[in-house]
Structures are given as structure tokens and as C-alpha cells.
Jmol script that loads the backbone (N, CA, C; Angstrom):
load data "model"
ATOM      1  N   UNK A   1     105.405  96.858 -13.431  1.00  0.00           N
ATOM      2  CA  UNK A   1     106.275  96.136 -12.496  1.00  0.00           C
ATOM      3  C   UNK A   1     105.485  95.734 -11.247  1.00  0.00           C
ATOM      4  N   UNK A   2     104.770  96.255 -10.757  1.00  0.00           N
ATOM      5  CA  UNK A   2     104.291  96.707  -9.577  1.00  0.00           C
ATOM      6  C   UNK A   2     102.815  95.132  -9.580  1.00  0.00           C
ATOM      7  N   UNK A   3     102.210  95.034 -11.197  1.00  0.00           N
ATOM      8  CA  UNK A   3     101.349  94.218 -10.964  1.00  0.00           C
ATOM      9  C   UNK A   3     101.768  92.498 -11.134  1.00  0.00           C
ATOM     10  N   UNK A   4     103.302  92.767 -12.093  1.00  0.00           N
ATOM     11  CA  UNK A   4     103.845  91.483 -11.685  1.00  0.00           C
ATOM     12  C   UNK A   4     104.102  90.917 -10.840  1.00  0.00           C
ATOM     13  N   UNK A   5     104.529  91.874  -9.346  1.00  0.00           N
ATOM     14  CA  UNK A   5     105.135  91.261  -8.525  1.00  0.00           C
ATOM     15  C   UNK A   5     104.164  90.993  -7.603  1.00  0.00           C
ATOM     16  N   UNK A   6     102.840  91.939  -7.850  1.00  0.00           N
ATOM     17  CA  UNK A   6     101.551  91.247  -7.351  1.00  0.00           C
ATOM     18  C   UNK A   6     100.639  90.193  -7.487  1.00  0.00           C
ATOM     19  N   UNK A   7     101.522  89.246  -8.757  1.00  0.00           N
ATOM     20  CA  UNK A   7     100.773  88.572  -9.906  1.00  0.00           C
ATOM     21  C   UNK A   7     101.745  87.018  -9.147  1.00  0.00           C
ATOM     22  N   UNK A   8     102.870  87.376  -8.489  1.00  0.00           N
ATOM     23  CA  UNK A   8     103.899  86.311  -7.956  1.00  0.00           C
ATOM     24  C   UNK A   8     103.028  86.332  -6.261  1.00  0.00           C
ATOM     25  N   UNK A   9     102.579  87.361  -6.043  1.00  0.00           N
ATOM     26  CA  UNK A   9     101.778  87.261  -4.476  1.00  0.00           C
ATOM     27  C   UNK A   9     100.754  86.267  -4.634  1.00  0.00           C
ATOM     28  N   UNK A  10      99.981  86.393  -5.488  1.00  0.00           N
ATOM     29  CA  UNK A  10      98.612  86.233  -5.284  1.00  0.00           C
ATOM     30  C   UNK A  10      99.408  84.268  -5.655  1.00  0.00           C
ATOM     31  N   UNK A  11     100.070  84.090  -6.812  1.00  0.00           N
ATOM     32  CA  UNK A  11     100.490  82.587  -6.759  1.00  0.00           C
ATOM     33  C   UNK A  11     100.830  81.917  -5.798  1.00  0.00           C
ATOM     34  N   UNK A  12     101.896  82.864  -5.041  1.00  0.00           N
ATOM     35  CA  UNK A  12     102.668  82.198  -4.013  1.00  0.00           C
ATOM     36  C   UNK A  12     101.444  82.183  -2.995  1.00  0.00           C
ATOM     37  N   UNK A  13     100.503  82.716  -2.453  1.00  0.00           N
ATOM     38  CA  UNK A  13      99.446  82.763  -1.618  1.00  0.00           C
ATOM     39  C   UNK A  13      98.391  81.537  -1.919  1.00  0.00           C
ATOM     40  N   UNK A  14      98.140  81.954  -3.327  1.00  0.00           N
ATOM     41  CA  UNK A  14      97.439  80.394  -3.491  1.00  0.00           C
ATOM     42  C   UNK A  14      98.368  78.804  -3.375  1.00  0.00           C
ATOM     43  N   UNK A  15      99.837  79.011  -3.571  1.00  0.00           N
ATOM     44  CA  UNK A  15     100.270  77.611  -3.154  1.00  0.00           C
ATOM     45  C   UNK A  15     100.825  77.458  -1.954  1.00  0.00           C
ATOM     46  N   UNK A  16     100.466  78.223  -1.154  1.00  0.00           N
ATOM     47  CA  UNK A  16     100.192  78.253   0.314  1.00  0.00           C
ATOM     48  C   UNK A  16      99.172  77.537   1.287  1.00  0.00           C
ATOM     49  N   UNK A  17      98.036  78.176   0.366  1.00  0.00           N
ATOM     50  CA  UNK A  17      96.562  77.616   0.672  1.00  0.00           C
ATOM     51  C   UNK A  17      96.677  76.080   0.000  1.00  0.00           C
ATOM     52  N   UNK A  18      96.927  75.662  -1.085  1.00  0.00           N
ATOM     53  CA  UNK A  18      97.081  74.499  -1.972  1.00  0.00           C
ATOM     54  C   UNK A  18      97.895  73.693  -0.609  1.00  0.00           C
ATOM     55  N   UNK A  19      99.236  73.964  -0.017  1.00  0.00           N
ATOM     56  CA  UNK A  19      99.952  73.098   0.375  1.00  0.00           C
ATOM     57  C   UNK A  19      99.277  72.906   2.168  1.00  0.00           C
ATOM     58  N   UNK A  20      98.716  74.093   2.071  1.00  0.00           N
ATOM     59  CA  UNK A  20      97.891  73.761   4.059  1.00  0.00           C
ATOM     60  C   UNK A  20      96.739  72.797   3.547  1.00  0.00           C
ATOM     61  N   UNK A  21      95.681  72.670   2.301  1.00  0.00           N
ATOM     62  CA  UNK A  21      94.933  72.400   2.362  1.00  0.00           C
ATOM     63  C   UNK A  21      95.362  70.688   2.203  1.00  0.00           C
ATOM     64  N   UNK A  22      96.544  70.368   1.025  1.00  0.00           N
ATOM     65  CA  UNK A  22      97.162  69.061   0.835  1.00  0.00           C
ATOM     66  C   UNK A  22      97.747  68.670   2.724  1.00  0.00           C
ATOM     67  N   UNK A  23      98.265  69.238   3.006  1.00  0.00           N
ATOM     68  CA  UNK A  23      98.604  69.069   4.310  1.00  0.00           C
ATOM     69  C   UNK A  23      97.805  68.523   5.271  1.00  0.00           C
ATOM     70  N   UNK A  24      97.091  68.437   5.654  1.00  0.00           N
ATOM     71  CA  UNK A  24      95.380  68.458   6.231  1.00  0.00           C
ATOM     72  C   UNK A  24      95.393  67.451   5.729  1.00  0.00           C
ATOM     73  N   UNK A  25      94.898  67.270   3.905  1.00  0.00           N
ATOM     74  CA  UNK A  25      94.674  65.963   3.810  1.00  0.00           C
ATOM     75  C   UNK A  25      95.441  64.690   3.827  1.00  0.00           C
ATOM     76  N   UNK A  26      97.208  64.825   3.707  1.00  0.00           N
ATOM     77  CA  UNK A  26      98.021  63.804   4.295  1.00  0.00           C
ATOM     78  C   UNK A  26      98.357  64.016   5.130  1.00  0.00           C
ATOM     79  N   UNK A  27      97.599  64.417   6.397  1.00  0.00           N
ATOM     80  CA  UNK A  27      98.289  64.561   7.916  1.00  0.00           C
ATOM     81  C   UNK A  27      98.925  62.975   7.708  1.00  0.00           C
ATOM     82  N   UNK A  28      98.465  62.239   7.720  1.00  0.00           N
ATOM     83  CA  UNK A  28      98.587  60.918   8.188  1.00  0.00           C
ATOM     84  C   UNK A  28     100.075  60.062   7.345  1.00  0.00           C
ATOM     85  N   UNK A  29     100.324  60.599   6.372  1.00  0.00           N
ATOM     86  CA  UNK A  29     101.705  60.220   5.131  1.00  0.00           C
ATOM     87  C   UNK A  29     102.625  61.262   5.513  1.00  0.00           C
ATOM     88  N   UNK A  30     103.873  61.715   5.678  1.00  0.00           N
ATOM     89  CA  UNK A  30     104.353  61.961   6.032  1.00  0.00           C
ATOM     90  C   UNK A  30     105.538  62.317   4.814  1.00  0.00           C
ATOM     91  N   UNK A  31     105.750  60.601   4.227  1.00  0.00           N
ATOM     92  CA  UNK A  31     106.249  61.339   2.838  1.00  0.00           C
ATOM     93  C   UNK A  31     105.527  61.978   2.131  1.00  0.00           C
ATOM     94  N   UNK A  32     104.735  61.782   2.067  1.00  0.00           N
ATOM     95  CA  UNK A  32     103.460  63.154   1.063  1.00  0.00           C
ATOM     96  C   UNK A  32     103.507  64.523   1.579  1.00  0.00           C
ATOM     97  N   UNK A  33     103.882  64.485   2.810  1.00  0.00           N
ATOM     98  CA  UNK A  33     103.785  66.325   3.292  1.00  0.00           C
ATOM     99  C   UNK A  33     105.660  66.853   3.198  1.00  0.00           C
ATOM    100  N   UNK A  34     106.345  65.655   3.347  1.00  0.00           N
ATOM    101  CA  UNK A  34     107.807  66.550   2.928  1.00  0.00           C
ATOM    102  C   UNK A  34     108.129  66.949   1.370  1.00  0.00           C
ATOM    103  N   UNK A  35     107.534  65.790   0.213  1.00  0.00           N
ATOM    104  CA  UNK A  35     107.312  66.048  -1.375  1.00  0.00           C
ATOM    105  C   UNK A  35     107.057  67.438  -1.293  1.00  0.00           C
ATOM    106  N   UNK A  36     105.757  67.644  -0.511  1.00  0.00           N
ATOM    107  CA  UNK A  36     104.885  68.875  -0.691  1.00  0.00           C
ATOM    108  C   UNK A  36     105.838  70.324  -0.509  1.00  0.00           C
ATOM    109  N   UNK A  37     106.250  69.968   1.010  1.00  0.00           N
ATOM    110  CA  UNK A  37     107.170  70.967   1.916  1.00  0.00           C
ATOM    111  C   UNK A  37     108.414  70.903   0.404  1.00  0.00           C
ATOM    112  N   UNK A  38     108.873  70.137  -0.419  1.00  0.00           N
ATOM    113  CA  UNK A  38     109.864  70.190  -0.816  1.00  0.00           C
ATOM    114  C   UNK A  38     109.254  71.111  -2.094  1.00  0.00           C
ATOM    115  N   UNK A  39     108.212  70.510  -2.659  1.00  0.00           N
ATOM    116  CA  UNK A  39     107.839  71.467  -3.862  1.00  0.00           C
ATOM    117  C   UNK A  39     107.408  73.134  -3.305  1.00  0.00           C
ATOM    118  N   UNK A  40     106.856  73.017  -2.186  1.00  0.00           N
ATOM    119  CA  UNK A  40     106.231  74.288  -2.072  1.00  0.00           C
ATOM    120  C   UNK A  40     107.691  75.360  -1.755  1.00  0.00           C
ATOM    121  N   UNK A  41     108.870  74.809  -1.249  1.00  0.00           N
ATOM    122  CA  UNK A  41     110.331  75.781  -1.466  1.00  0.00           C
ATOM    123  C   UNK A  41     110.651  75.867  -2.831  1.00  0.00           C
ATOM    124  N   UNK A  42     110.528  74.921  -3.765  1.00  0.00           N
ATOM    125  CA  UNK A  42     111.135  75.329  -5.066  1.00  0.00           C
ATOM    126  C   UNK A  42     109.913  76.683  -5.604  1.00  0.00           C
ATOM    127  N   UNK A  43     109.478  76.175  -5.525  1.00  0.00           N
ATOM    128  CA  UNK A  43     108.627  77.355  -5.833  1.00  0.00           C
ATOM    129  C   UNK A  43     108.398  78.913  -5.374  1.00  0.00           C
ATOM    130  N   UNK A  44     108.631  79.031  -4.407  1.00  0.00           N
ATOM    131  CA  UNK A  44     108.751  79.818  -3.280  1.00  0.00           C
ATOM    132  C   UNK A  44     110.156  80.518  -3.755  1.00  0.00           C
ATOM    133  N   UNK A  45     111.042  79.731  -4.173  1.00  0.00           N
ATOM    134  CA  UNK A  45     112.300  80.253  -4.475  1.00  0.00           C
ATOM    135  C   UNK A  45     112.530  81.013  -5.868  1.00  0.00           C
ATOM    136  N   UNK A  46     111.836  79.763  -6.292  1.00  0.00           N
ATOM    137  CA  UNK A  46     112.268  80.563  -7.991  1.00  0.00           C
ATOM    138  C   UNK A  46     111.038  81.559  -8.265  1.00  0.00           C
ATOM    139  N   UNK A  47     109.930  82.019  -8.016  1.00  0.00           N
ATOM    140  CA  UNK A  47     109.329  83.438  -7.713  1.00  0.00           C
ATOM    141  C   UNK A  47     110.073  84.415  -6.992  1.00  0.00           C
ATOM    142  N   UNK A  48     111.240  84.169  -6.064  1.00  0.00           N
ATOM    143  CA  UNK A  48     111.709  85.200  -5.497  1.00  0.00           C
ATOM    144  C   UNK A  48     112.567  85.424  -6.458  1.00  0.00           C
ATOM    145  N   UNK A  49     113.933  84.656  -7.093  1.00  0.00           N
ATOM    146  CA  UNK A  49     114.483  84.691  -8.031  1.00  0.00           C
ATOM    147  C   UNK A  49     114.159  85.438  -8.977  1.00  0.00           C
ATOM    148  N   UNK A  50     113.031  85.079  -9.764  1.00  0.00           N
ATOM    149  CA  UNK A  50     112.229  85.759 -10.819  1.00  0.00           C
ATOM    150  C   UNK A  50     112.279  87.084 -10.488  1.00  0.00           C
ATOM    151  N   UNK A  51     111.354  87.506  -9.308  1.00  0.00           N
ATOM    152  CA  UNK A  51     111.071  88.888  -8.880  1.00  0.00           C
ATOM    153  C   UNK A  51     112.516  89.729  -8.599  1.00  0.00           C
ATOM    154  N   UNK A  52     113.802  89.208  -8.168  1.00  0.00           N
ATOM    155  CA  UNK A  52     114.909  89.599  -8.107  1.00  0.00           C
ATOM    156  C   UNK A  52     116.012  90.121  -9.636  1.00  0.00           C
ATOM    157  N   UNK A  53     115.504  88.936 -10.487  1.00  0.00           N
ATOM    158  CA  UNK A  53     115.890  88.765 -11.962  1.00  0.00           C
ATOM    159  C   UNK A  53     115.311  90.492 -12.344  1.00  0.00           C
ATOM    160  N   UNK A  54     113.783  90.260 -12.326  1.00  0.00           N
ATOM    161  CA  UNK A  54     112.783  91.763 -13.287  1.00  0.00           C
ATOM    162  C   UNK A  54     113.570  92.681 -12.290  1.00  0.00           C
ATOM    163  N   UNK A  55     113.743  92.935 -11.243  1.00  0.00           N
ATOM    164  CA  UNK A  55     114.304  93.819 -10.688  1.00  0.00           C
ATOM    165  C   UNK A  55     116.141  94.259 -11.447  1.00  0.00           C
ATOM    166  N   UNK A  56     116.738  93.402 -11.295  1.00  0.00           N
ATOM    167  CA  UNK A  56     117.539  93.948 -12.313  1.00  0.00           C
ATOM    168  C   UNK A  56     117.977  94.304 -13.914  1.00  0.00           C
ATOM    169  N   UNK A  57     116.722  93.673 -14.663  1.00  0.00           N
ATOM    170  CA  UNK A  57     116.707  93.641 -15.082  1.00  0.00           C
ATOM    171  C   UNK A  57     116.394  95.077 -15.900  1.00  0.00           C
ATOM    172  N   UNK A  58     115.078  95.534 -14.651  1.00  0.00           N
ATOM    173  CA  UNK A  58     114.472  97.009 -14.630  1.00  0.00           C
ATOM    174  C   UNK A  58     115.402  97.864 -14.641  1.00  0.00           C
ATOM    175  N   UNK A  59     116.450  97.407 -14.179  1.00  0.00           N
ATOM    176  CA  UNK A  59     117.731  98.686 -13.575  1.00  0.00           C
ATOM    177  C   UNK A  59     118.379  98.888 -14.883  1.00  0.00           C
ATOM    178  N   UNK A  60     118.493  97.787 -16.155  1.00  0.00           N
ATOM    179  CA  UNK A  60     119.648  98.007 -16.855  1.00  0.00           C
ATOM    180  C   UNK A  60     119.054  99.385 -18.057  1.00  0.00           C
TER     181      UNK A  60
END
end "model"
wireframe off; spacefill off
backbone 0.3
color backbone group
């Protein structure tokens, strides 16, 4: 359990770095950094989801 939810860190950390580094490079587009801002929440979400899901899932 313990290395999955370390396995959702290390993703969510790299599309962190992915979306500062895209960021940077469309300072200047604006729709390109809200796409981004918009993908980098779905994502963000459904890893928490996920990690919430194995958690009950663990319980049954």
C-alpha cells in the first residue's frame, strides 16, 4: 500500500515539474497555460480519488 501511494507521489511530482517547466515555456499563450492548469487538476484529482478508492478498498 504504502509504495503505491508513493508511486502516485513521485507522478504527481513529476507533473508538477512537467507543468512549471510547460509554464515557463508558454509564459507568453495564456490559453496554453490554463489547458495545462486544467489538465494538471484532472490529474491531481483522479490520483487522489484513486488513492482514496485503494484506501477503501483496503478496509473491506
Amino acid at each position: 500500500m504504502a509504495m503505491k501511494i508513493n508511486g502516485y507521489k513521485i507522478i504527481m511530482t513529476s507533473m508538477v515539474v512537467i507543468a512549471v517547466i510547460l509554464q515557463i515555456f508558454f509564459h507568453l499563450n495564456p490559453i496554453v497555460s490554463i489547458i495545462i492548469k486544467v489538465l494538471l487538476g484532472v490529474v491531481i484529482f483522479s490520483a487522489i480519488s484513486r488513492i482514496i478508492l485503494d484506501n477503501k478498498n483496503k478496509d473491506k
